[in-house]
C-alpha positions in Angstrom: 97.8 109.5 94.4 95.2 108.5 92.3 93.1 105.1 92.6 90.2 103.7 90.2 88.8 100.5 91.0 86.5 98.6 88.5 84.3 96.0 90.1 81.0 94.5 90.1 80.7 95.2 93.8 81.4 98.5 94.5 80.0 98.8 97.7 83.3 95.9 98.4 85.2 98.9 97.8 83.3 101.9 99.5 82.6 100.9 102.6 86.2 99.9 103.9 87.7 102.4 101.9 85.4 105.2 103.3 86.1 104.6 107.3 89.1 104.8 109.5 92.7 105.9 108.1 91.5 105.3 104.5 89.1 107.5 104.9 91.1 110.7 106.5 93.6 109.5 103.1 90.8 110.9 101.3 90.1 114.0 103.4 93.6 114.6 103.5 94.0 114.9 100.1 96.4 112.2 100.2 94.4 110.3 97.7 91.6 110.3 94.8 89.4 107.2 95.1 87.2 106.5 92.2 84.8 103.6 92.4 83.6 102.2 89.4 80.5 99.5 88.8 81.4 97.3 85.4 78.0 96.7 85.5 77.6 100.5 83.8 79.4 99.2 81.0 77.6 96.3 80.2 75.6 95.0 77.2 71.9 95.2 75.8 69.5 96.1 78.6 70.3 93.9 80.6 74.1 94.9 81.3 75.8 91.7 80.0 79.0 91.6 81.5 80.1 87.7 81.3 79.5 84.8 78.9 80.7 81.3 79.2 84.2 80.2 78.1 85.3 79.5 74.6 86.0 76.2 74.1 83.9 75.3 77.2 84.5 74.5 81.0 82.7 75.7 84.0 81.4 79.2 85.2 81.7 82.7 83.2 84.5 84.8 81.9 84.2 88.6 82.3 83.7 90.5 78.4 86.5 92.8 76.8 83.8 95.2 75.7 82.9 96.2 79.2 86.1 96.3 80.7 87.6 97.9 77.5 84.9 101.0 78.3 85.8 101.2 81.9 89.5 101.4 80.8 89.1 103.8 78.3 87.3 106.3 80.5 89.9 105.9 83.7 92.6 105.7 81.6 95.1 108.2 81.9 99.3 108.0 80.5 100.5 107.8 84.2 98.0 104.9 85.1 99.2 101.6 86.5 96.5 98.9 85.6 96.7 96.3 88.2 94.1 92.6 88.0 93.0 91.2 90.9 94.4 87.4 90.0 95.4 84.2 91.9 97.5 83.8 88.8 99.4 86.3 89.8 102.8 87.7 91.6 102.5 87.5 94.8 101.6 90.6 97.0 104.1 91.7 99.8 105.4 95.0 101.3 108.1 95.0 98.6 105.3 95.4 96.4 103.2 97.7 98.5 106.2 100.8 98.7 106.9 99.8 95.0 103.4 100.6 94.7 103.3 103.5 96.5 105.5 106.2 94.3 102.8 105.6 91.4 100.8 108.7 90.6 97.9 106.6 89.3 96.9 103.5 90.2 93.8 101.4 88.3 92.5 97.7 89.9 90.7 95.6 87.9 88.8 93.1 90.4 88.9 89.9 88.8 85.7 87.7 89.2 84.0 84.1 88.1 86.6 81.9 85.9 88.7 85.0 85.1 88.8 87.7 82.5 89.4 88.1 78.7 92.8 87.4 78.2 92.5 90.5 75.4 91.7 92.7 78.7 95.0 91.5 80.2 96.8 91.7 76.9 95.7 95.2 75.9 95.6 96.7 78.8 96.9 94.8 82.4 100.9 96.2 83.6 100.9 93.3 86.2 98.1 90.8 87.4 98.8 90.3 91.5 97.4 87.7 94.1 96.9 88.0 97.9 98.6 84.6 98.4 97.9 81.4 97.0 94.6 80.5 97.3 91.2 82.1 95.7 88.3 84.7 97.0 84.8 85.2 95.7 85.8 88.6 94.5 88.5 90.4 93.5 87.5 93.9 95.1 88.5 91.9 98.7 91.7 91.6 97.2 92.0 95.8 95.8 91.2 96.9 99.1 93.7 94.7 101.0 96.4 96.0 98.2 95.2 100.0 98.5 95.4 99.4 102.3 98.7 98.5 102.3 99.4 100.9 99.7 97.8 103.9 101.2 99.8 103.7 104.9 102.4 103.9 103.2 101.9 107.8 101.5 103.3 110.8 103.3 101.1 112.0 105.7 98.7 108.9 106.1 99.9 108.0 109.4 99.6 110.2 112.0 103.5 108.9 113.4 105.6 108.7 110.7 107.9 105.9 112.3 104.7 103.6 111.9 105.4 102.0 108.6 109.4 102.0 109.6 109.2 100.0 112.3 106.3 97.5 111.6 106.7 94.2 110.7 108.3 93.7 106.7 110.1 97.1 107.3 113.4 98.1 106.3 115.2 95.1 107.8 112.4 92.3 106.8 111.9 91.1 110.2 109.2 90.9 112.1 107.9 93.4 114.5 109.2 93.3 118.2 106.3 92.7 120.6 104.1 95.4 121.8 103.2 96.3 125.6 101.1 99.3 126.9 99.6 100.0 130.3 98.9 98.3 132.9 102.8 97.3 133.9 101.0 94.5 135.8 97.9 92.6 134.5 96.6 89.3 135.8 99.8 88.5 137.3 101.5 89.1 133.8 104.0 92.3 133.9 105.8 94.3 131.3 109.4 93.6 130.3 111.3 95.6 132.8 113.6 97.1 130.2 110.9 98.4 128.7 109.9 100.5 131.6 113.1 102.6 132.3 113.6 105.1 129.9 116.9 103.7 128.8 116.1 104.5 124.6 119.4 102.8 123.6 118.6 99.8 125.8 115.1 99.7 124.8 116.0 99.7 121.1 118.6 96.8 121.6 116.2 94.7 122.9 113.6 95.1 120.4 116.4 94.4 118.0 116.8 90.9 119.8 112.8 90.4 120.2 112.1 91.2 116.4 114.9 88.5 115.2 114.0 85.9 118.1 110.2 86.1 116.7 111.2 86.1 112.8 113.2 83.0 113.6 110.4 81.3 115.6 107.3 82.3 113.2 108.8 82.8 110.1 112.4 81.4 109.9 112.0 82.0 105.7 112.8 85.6 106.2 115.7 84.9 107.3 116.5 83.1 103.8 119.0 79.7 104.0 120.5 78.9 107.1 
């Protein structure tokens, strides 16, 4: 898989993408990260990339012209051009293995008041939001998106079971609690069941754990009563 980021902030992108399981992604081959500062597209000598709103308001709305460079330079027929927006559909792991059978994938980080609605007509397949509320920088919300996106690609994890039996898998629960060694800690010990060997039991009771915790934490997964 491809993956282009256009931001002001690059080094938002970089340094989280470059350690940890993103970065053996890129080692692997698993995916092509290309990082690129909108600021190299701007205007004049001073690399304009903003101006204030038409029609007035507060704060500055990101230029077409730069973003329409950027775009035409990453641009490819099998991109996916994704904006960073709280405007937007909201992000989930739906949308994350959705995501993840693109070849080519192409954030646009969304900063100050917004960007030119031309950039979104012309060019945007969907604008998507972390949740609703709003971050200084739209590159927080690529990374968080690519994250997900990535762990998801054959051969990313090191145990392919990982991203099946996580939490927002293929049933939509939560995941079951976790317990490693010690057995005993502080006076605190490890479900019994979990210590015999018995796979069938063991899976059974996760079953139970991972709907008893969906229906305490987050009974709307469950939908209507």
């Amino acid at each position: 898989m491809r993956l282009d980021v256009i931001t002001l902030f690059p080094e938002l992108v970089t340094v989280p993408m470059g350690t940890s399981i993103m970065r053996r992604a890129q080692d692997k081959g698993a995916i092509e990260l290309g990082v690129h500062d909108l600021r190299q597209f701007g205007l004049g000598k001073h690399r304009q990339v903003d101006d204030t709103p038409c029609g007035g308001g507060p704060g500055m709305v990101l230029r077409p012209e730069p973003l329409f460079a950027a775009l035409e330079q990453v641009h490819s027929p099998e991109s996916r051009v994704i904006l960073t927006s709280p405007a937007g559909r909201r992000f989930d792991q739906a949308t994350a293995q959705r995501l993840s059978s693109e070849k080519h994938l192409i954030f646009i980080s969304g900063h100050y008041e917004g960007v030119d609605q031309r950039v979104i007509d012309h060019w945007v397949d969907e604008e998507i939001s972390l949740g609703d509320y709003v971050l200084t920088n739209g590159a927080i919300a690529a990374v968080v998106m690519m994250d997900a996106i990535v762990r998801l690609l054959p051969g990313v994890l090191g145990d392919e079971l990982s991203a099946v039996e996580e939490s927002f898998g293929p049933t939509g629960l939560l995941e079951a609690p976790q317990y490693t060694k010690p057995a005993e800690f502080q006076g605190m010990t490890v479900p019994e069941i979990l210590l015999g060997g018995n796979h069938a039991r063991i899976a059974e009771w996760r079953a139970r754990q991972s709907l008893e915790r969906t229906r305490r934490m987050r009974p709307d997964l469950l939908g209507p009563a």
